[in-house]
C-alpha positions in Angstrom: 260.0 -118.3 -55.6 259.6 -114.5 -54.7 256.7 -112.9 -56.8 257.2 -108.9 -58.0 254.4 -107.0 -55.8 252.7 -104.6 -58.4 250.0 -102.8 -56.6 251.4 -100.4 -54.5 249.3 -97.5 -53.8 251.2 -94.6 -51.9 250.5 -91.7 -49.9 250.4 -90.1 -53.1 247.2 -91.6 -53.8 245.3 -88.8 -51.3 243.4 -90.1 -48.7 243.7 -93.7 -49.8 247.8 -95.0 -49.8 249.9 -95.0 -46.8 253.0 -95.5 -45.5 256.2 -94.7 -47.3 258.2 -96.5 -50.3 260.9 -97.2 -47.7 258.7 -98.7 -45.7 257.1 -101.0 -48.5 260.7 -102.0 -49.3 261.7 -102.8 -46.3 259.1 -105.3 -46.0 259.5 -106.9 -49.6 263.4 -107.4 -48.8 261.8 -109.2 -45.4 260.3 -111.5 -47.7 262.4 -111.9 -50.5 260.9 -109.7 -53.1 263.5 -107.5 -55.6 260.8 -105.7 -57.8 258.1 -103.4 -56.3 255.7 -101.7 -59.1 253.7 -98.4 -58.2 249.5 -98.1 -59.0 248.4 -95.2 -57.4 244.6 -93.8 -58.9 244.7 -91.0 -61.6 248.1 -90.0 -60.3 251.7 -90.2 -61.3 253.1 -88.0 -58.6 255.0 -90.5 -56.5 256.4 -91.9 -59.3 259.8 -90.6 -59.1 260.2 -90.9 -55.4 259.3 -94.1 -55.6 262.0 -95.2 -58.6 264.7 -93.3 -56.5 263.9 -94.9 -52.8 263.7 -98.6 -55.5 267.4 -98.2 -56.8 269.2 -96.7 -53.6 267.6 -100.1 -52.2 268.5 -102.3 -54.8 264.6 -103.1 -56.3 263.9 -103.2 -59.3 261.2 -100.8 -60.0 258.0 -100.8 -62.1 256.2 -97.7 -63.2 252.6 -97.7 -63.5 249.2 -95.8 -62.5 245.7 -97.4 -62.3 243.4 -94.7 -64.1 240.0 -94.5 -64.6 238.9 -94.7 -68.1 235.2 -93.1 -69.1 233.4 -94.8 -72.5 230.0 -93.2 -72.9 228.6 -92.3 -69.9 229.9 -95.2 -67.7 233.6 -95.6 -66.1 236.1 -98.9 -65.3 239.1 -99.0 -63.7 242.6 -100.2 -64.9 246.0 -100.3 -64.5 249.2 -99.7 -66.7 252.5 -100.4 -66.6 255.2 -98.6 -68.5 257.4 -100.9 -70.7 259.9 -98.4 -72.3 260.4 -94.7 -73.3 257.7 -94.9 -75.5 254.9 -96.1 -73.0 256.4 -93.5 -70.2 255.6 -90.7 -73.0 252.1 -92.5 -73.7 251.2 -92.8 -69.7 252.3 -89.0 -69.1 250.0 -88.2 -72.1 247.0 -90.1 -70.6 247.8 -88.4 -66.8 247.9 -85.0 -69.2 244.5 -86.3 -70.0 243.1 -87.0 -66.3 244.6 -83.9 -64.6 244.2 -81.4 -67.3 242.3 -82.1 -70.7 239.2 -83.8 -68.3 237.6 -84.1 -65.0 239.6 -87.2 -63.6 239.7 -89.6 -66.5 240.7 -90.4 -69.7 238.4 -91.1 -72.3 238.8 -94.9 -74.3 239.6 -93.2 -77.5 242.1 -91.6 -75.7 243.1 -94.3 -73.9 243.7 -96.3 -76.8 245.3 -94.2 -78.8 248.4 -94.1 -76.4 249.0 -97.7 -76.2 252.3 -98.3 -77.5 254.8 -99.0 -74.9 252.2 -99.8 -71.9 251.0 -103.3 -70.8 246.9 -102.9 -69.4 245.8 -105.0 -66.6 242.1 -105.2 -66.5 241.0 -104.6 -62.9 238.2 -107.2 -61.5 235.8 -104.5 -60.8 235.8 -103.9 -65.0 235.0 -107.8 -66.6 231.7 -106.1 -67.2 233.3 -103.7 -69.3 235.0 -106.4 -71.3 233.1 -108.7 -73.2 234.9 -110.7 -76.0 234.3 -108.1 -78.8 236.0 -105.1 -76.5 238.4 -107.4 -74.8 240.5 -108.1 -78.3 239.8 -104.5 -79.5 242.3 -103.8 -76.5 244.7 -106.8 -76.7 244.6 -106.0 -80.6 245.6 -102.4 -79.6 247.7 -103.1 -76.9 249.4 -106.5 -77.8 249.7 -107.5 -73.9 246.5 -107.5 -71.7 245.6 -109.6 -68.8 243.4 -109.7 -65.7 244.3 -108.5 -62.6 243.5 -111.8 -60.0 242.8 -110.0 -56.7 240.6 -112.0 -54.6 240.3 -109.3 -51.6 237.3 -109.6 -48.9 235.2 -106.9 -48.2 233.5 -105.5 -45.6 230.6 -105.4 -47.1 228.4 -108.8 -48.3 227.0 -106.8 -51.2 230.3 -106.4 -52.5 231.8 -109.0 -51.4 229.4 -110.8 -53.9 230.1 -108.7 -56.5 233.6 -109.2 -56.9 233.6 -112.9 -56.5 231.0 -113.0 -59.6 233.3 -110.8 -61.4 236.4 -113.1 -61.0 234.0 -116.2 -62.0 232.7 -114.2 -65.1 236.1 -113.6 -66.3 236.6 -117.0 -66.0 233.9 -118.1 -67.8 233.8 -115.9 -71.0 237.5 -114.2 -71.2 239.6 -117.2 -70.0 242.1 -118.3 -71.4 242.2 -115.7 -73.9 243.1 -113.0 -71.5 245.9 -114.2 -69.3 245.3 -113.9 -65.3 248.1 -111.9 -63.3 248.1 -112.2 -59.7 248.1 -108.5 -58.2 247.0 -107.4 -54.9 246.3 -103.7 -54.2 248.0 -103.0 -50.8 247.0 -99.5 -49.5 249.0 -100.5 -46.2 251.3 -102.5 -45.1 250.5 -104.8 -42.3 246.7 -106.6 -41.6 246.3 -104.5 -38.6 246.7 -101.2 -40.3 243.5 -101.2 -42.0 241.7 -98.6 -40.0 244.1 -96.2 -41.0 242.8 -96.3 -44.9 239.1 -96.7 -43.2 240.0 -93.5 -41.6 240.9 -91.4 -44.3 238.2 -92.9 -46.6 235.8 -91.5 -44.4 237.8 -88.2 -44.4 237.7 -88.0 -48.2 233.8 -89.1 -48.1 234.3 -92.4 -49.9 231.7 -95.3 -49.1 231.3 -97.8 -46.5 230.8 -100.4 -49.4 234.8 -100.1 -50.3 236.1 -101.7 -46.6 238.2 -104.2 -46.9 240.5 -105.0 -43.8 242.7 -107.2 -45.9 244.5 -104.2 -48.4 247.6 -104.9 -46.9 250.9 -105.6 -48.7 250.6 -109.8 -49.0 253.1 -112.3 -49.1 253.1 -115.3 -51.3 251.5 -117.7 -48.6 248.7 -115.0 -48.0 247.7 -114.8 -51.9 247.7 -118.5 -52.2 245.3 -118.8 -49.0 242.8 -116.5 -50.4 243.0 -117.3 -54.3 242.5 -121.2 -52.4 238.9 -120.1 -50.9 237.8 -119.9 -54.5 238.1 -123.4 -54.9 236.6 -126.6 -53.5 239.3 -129.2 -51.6 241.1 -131.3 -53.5 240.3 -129.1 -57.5 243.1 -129.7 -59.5 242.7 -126.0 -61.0 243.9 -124.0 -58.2 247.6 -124.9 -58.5 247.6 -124.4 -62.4 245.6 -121.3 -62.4 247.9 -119.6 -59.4 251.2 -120.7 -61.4 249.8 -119.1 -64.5 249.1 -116.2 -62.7 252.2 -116.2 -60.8 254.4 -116.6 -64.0 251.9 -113.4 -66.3 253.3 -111.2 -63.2 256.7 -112.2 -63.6 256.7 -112.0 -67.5 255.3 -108.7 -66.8 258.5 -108.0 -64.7 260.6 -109.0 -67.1 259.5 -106.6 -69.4 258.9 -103.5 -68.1 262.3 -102.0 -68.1 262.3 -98.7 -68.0 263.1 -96.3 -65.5 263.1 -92.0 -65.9 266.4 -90.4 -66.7 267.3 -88.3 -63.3 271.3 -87.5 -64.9 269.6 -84.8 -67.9 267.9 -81.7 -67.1 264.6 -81.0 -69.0 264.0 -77.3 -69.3 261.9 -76.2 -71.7 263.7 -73.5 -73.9 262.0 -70.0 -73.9 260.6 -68.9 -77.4 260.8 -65.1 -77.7 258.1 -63.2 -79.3 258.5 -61.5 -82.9 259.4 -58.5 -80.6 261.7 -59.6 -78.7 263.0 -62.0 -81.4 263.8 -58.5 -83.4 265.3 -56.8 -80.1 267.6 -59.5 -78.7 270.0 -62.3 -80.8 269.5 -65.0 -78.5 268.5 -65.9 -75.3 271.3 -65.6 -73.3 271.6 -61.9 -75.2 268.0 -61.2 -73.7 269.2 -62.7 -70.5 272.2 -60.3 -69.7 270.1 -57.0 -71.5 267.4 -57.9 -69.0 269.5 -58.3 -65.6 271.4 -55.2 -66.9 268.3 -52.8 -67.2 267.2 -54.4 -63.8 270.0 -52.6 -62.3 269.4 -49.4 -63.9 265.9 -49.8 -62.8 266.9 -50.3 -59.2 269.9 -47.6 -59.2 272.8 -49.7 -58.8 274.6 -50.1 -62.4 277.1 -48.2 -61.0 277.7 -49.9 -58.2 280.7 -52.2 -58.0 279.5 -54.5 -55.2 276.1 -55.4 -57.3 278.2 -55.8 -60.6 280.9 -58.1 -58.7 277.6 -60.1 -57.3 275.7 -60.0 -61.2 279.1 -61.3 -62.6 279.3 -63.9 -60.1 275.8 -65.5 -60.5 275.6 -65.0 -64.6 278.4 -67.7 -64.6 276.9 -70.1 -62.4 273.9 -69.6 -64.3 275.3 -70.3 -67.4 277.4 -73.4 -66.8 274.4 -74.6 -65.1 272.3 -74.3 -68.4 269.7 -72.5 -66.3 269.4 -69.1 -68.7 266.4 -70.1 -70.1 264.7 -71.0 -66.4 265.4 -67.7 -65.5 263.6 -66.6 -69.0 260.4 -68.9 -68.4 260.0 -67.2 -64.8 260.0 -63.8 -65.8 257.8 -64.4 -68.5 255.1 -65.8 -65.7 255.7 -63.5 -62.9 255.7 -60.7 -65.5 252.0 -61.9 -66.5 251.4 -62.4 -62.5 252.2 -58.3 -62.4 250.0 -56.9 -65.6 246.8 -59.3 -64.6 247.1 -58.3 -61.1 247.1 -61.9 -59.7 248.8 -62.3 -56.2 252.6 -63.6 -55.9 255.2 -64.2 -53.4 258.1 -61.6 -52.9 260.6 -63.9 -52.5 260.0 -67.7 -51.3 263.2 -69.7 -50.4 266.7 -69.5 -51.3 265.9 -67.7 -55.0 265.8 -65.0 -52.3 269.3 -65.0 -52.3 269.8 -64.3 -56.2 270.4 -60.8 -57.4 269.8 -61.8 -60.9 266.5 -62.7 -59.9 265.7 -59.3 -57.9 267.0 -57.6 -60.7 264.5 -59.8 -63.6 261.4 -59.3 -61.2 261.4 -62.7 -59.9 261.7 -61.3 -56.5 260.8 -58.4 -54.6 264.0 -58.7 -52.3 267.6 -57.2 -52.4 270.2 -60.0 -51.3 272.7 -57.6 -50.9 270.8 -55.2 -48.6 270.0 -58.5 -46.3 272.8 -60.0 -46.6 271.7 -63.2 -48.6 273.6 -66.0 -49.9 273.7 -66.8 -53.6 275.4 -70.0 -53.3 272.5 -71.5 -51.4 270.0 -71.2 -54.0 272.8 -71.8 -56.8 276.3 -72.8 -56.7 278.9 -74.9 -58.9 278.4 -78.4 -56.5 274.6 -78.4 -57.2 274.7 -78.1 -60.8 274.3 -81.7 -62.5 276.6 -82.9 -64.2 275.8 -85.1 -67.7 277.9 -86.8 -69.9 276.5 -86.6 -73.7 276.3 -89.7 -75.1 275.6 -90.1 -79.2 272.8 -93.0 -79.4 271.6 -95.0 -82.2 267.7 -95.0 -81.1 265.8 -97.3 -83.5 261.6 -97.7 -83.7 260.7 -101.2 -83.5 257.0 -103.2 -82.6 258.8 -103.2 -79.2 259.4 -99.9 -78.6 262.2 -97.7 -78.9 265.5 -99.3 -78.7 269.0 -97.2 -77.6 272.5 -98.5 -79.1 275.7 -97.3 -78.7 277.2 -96.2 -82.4 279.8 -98.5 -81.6 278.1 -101.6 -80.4 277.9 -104.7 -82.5 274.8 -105.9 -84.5 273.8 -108.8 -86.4 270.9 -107.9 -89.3 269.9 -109.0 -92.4 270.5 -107.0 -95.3 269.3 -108.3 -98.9 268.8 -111.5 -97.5 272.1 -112.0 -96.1 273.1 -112.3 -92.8 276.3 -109.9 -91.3 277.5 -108.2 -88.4 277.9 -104.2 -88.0 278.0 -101.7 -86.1 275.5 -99.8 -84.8 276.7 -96.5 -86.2 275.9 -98.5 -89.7 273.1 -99.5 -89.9 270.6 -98.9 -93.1 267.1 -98.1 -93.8 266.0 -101.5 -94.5 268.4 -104.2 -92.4 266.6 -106.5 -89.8 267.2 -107.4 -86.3 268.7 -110.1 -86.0 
């Protein structure tokens, strides 16, 4: 039996994860393993990389971030893993929270109130933070939690101790209640790469108590051996207790199932001011007026070469759906000018746009250095999507997405039918 591997933590994780996603899947098809799951610390910035290098591979991929979560004046550590739309939204609010709303964490209220869609794992380092009373505050708010069973050896005896007593506390007061997951954090790949995390730790000032020389990416004969040192010879417990855990990591598999759409484009639209709302009809009005008194503004509206070149780049702009990118920029490189805060003329291939030049992106003419267009922008490189009309219905499970077409069986004033999608009312259940 292959077990998922849920603890990755990448080179996005700075000065902590190595190695690349290729590389970690490259060792799990070695051994056997088809789903991979990201936990990098208080980030989510590999997350995308790491779902695209999954599926060109064939992995199934989970999505997930171990964040630090402050309640009063003390901190804990754990991780979450992203079970549909609805928990992706909820884990980008809670990173919103880390990287922008506070000073690298998320508060438990905060926490909390994004639950929906996630599944929490409680790291070992936080049992102390989870005594019964706070332990089914969480499972009552986020349905699914478990303990993360991650017997690693450290460096140091101090902590070394520690972490054992935490495993045996949890044992003691939250188990069976709260359902042991077997997880190893692997920073590395191999055993013998372990200096190179000791190396960067001591780069990024971290403590000498956080060694370990076994945060490598495990297999399944590894996990056993060290969950095994835990128990005397011959105690019945060990098999059951590493099944259990074993099967919470695959159910947890199972049901994370969502991945981030890469085939739609996600610009936010531009919101005029009252001003310019008065001035323009629409964007794409605003747009053209704005490219046009570029030109004036730089002497060439007369000039048949620059309007050939404006023509040109309006329409691949347009079928793109980029007008109101173009918009957005402006509006900060505009602010950039009237605060007097320092910005590039013209960094990669936008330096071949003339729409740009003329808008105030740039500070370069394309024509006068004769720049290419189509290597910033051209008709090959803009995605294309196919619209699709969805049925998307709320349930205790998340969001679900239905074709209007597609078949399904509900109960409507107490009897039983089949209908499509497209037809479904207010009150019918799920069948």
């Amino acid at each position: 039996m292959t077990i998922p591997h849920l603890g990755i933590h990448s080179r996005f994780e700075i000065l902590n994860g190595s190695r690349t996603f290729e590389d970690y899947i490259e060792k799990a098809k070695f051994l056997g393993i088809d789903t991979l799951g990201i936990a990098d610390l208080n980030t989510l910035g590999g997350t995308f990389s790491f779902q695209t290098a999954c599926q060109k591979a064939g992995i199934k991929s989970i999505l997930g971030e171990t964040v630090r979560v402050k309640r009063n004046d003390e901190t804990f550590f754990v991780k979450l893993y992203v079970k549909n739309k609805a928990g992706w939204q909820n884990l980008l609010r809670i990173s919103k929270a880390i990287k922008v709303d506070n000073d690298g964490f998320v508060t438990e209220k905060e926490l909390l109130e994004r639950s929906n869609g996630i599944i929490l794992v409680i790291n070992p380092d936080a049992i102390n933070h989870f005594n019964k009373v706070y332990y089914y505050k969480y499972s009552n708010t986020f349905k699914e939690v478990f303990f993360q069973l991650d017997v690693t050896e450290w460096v140091s005896d101090e902590r070394d101790k520690n972490y054992l007593l935490n495993t045996q506390k949890y044992f003691k007061e939250l188990y069976p209640s709260c359902k042991p997951v077997l997880i190893h954090d692997s920073y590395y790949l191999d055993k013998e790469d372990s200096h190179i995390k000791a190396s960067m730790n001591s780069i990024g000032g971290l403590s000498e108590e956080y060694r370990s020389n076994d945060q490598h990416f495990k297999n399944s004969k590894e996990q056993f051996l060290i969950l095994s040192k835990l128990f005397k010879e011959g105690d019945d417990r060990l098999q059951a207790i590493y099944d259990e855990s074993v099967s919470n990591v695959l159910e947890i598999a199972k049901k994370c199932k969502f991945e981030i759409y890469s085939d739609t484009l996600h610009i936010p639209q531009y919101e005029m001011t009252d001003a310019e709302s008065q001035k323009y009809k629409d964007n794409e009005t605003m747009f053209v007026d704005l490219i046009l008194e570029g030109l004036v503004k730089i002497g060439k509206d007369s000039d048949q070469v620059y309007l050939d070149r404006i023509q040109e780049e309006v329409a691949t702009i347009k079928k793109g759906g980029f007008v109101d990118y173009f918009l957005n920029l402006v509006d900060v490189y505009k602010f950039a000018d009237d605060n007097n805060l320092t910005r590039n003329v013209g960094r990669g291939s936008i330096g071949g746009s003339l729409v740009a030049y003329c808008l105030g992106i740039i500070k370069i003419d394309p024509i006068k250095y004769n720049l290419l267009f189509s290597r910033f922008l051209n008709e090959a490189r803009i995605l294309k999507t196919v619209k699709k009309e969805m049925i998307i219905l709320e349930t205790e499970q998340g969001e679900i997405e239905l074709l209007p077409n597609k078949e399904v069986k509900v109960l409507r004033e107490s009897q039983e039918m089949i209908i499509l999608a497209k037809e479904l009312q207010q009150n019918d259940g799920l069948i």
